[in-house]
TORKEMAR-960936 format. One record per residue (C-alpha): x, y, z; residue in three letters. Coordinates in steps of 0.2 Angstrom, whole numbers, plus 5000, padded with zeros to 4 digits. Each point is the difference from the previous one (the first is absolute). Layout:
<atoms>
XYZALA;...
</atoms>
This chain:
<atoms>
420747244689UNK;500050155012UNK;501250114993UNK;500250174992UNK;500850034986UNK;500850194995UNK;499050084987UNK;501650024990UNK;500349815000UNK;498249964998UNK;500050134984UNK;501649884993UNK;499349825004UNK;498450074994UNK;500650084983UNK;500749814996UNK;498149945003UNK;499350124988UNK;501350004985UNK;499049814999UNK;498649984987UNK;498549965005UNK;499649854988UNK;499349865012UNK;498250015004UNK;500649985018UNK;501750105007UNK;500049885021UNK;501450085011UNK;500949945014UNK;501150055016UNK;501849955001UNK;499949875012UNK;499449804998UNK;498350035006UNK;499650134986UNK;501149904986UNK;499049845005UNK;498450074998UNK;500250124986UNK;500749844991UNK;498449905006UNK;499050174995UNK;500849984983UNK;499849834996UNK;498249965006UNK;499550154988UNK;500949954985UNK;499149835003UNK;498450104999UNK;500550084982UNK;500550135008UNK;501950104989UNK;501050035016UNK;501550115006UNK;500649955015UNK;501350145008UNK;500449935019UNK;501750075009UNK;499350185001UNK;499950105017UNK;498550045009UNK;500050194996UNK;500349974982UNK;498849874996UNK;498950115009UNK;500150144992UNK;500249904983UNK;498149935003UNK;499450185002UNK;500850074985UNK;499349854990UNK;501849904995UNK;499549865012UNK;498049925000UNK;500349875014UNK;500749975015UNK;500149935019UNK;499950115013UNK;500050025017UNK;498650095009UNK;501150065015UNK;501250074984UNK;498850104991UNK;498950085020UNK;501950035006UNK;501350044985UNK;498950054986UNK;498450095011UNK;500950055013UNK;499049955015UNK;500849965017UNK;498449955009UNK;500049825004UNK;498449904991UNK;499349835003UNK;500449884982UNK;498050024994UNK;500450225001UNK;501649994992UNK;499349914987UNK;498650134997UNK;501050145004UNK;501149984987UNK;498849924985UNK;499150195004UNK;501650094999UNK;500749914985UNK;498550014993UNK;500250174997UNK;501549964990UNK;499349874989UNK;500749865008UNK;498749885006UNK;500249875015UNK;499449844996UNK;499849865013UNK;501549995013UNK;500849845003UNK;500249905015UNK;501750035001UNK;500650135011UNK;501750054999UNK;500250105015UNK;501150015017UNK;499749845011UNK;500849915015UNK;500449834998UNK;500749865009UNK;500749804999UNK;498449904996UNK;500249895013UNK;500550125013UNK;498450114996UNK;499049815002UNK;501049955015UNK;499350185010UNK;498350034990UNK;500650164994UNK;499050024984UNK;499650205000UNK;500650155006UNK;499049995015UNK;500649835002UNK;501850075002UNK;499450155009UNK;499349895014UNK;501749894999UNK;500950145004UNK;498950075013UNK;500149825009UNK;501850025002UNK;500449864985UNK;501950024995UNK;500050064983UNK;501550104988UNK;499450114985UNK;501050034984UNK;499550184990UNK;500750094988UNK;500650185003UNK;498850094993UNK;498649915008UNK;500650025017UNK;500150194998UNK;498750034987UNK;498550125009UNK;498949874993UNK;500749855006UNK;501049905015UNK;499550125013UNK;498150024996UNK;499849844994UNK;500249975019UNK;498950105007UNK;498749954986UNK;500049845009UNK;500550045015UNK;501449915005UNK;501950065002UNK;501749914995UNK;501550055012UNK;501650084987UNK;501049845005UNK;498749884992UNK;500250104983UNK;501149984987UNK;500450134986UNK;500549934982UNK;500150024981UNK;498249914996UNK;501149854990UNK;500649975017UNK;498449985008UNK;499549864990UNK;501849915004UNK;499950035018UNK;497749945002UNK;500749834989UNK;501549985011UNK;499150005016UNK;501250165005UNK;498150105005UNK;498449955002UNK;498950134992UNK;500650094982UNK;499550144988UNK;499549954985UNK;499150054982UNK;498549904999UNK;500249904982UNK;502049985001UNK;500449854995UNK;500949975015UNK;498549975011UNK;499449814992UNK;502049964995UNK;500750045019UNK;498149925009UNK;499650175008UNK;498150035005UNK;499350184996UNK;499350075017UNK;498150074998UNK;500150194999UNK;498249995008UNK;499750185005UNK;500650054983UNK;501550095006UNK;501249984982UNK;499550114984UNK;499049874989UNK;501249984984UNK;498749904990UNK;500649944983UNK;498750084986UNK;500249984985UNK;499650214991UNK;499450024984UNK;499750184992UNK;498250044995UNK;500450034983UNK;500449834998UNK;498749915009UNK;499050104987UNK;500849944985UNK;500049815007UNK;498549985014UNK;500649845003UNK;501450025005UNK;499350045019UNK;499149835003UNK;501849904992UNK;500950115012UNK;499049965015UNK;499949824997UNK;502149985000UNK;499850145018UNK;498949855008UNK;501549875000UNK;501250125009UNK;500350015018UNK;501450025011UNK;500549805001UNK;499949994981UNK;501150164994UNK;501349935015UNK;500249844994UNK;500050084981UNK;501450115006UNK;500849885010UNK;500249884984UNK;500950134992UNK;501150095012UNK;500249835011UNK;500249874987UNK;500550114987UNK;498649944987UNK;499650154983UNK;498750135005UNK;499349934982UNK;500149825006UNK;499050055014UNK;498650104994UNK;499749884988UNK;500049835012UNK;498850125012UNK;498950034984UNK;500149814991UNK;499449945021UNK;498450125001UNK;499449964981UNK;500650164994UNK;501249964986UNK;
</atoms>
């Protein structure tokens, strides 16, 4: 969700979008991974069960739907708010959840593209550990951990790569909460890895995404980012002004199905489908049929 695309492969993917008729009242995107193909099926249900004539179009890739959404093709999608400050703004300057969010509905607004209200569910960076082992040694934030460490508590960390090295991450992470992890107590690997390695007990402390399904199906606890350290990647769904205009509506609908997310909810969503291999459609559907919305 945080990459960037080549304009010439964005001008390709893109040129598919628009050779489409517009013929639906509603056009809902969606990314090309389960998180966005669960909610824009969800999206495209709940509205269809409104009255509404959708076409939903999940699989696309960040860049694309973007600029799909701006040049009109798409009406509604999810997006992140650490996306649009970072990959489609362009600001590096790191921003409690409450000033992404109204950083970018100022930004975008400019653009046509208005933010309705985020989510709970936060798909950003976050350590994680064993349930029990976190219970065990009341770690349940970052400063938890922070003090464990400092106290001279025996722990191992799992990171991906690019976290460890990122200017943005491993190293000032630490010093954000001012504690320090010796080289031998941290463990480099493919982020698939880190999962494998938290569940089997092979390290105490992992890297993880916030909403991956792995979290609930594995019993890992989320640590508290209480200082706010990670970008906020608040799930939002976006709708361009045009057609909130044409269907007023549509913001308070919207807003009702934004209330019933949050991180434990889209985990265990995503966890049904990429765990027990249940149909993105099934899914949506069940979650909708359980909140009265089918």
């Amino acid at each position: 969700m945080r990459s960037k695309f080549p304009p010439s492969l964005i001008g390709l993917a893109l040129a598919g979008v628009l050779s489409i008729t517009h013929a639906s009242d509603l056009v809902v995107g969606g990314k090309n991974f389960t998180e966005q193909q669960i909610i824009a099926s969800m999206t495209g249900q709940y509205l269809e069960s409104l009255g509404y004539q959708v076409d939903t179009r999940a699989g696309m890739g960040s860049a694309v739907l973007r600029q799909a959404q701006e040049n009109g093709q798409i009406d509604l999608y999810w997006e992140y708010t650490g996306t649009s400050l970072i990959s489609f703004n362009g600001i590096s300057e790191r921003l409690g959840p409450e000033e992404t969010y109204a950083t970018v509905q100022e930004l975008d607004a400019e653009k046509g593209l208005v933010w309705l209200n985020p989510s709970a569910a936060n798909n950003t960076y976050a350590l994680a550990m064993r349930i029990g082992v976190a219970e065990e040694r009341g770690i349940h934030s970052l400063s938890d951990l922070a003090r464990a460490v400092n106290d001279g508590e025996p722990l191992s960390f799992a990171l991906n790569a690019e976290f460890y090295a990122r200017d943005d991450g491993w190293r000032p992470l630490q010093e954000a909460y001012g504690f320090q992890v010796g080289r031998r107590d941290v463990n480099r690997m493919d982020s698939g890895l880190v999962y494998q390695a938290l569940r089997d007990g092979q390290v105490d402390v992992g890297l993880v995404f916030a909403t991956d399904g792995r979290i609930p199906a594995f019993a890992f606890k989320v640590l508290e980012d209480d200082q706010n350290f990670f970008p906020a990647y608040a799930l939002t769904p976006v709708v361009r002004q045009e057609t909130l205009e044409a269907f007023p509506e549509l913001e308070d609908q919207m807003n009702d199905l934004s209330s019933l997310l949050d991180d434990d909810v889209m985990a265990d969503l995503n966890a049904q489908v990429d765990v027990r291999r249940m149909s993105v459609e099934e899914v949506a559907k069940t979650f909708l049929e359980e909140h009265g919305l089918l």
